[in-house]
Structure formats: C-alpha cells, structure tokens
C-alpha positions in Angstrom: 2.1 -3.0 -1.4 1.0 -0.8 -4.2 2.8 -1.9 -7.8 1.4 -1.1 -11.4 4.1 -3.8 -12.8 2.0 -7.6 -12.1 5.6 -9.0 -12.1 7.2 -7.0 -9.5 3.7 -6.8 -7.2 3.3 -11.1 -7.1 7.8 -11.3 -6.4 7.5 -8.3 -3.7 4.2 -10.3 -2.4 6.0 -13.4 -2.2 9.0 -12.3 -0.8 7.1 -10.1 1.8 4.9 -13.2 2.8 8.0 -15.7 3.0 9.5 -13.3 5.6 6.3 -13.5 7.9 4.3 -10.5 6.7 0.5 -10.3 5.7 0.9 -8.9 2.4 -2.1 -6.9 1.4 -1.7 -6.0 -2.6 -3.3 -3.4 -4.9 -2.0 -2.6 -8.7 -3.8 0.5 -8.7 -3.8 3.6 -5.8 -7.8 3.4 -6.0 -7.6 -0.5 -5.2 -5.4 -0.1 -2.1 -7.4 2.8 -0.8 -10.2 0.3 -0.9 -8.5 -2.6 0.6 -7.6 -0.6 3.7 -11.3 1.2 3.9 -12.3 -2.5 4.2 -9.0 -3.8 6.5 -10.3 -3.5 10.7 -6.7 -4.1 11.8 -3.8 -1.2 11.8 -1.9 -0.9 8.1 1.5 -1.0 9.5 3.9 -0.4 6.6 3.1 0.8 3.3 5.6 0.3 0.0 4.1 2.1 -3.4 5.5 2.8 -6.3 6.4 6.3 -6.7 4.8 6.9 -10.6 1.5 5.5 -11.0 -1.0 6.5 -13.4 -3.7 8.9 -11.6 -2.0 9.3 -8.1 1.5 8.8 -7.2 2.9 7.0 -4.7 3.2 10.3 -2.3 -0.1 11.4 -2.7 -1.5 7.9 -2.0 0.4 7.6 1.0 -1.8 11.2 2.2 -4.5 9.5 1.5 -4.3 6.7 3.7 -3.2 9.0 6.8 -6.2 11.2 6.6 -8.4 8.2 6.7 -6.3 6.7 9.8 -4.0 9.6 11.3 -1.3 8.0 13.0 1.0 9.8 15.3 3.9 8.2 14.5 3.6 8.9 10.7 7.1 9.7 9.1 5.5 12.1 6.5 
C-alpha cells in the first residue's frame, strides 16, 4: 500500500493486516519501488493513492510491472 497521508497508510495497514494480509507500506512511490526490488516473494495486490507528489499512483503501478511482468496484470 502506497499512501502520502501517515493517518490513512497506519488505518489501511491495520485494517489490511487484521483481515489476514501481509501489508507491505511505503508513503512515497520511490519507497515502495524499493520495498518490492528487495521483496523475493510475488507482490499480489497493490493499492496507491492516485496523486502523489513525483509519480502518481498510475505511473507507479507501470513501474512495478516492468520490473515483474505478470500475465495476469489488469493494466
């Protein structure tokens, strides 16, 4: 989960990791980017805020495919 806001990243974490999930968290695009370089496992959902200063959510999202194409990718 990408999320600029502090307060809406730590209640989506929560929330995500009461309902089973691994939750990895970034509050910048660069920071996620890096925590999935470094993750060995599949990424298997990815929620972003759309406006984020330097890269929106979209572009993130591109991102992260080129570095692990999937073929089931919904973009």
């Amino acid at each position: 989960m990408v999320e600029d806001d502090p307060s809406s990243l730590q209640v989506s974490r929560r929330m995500l990791e009461n309902l089973g999930y691994k939750a990895f968290v970034a509050a910048t695009p660069n920071e996620a980017i890096h925590k999935a370089a470094e993750h060995a496992g599949e990424v298997h959902l990815l929620l972003t805020d759309v406006v984020m200063p330097k890269m929106n959510g979209r572009d993130l999202a591109q991102n992260l495919l080129s570095q692990n194409p999937s073929p089931q990718h919904p973009l």
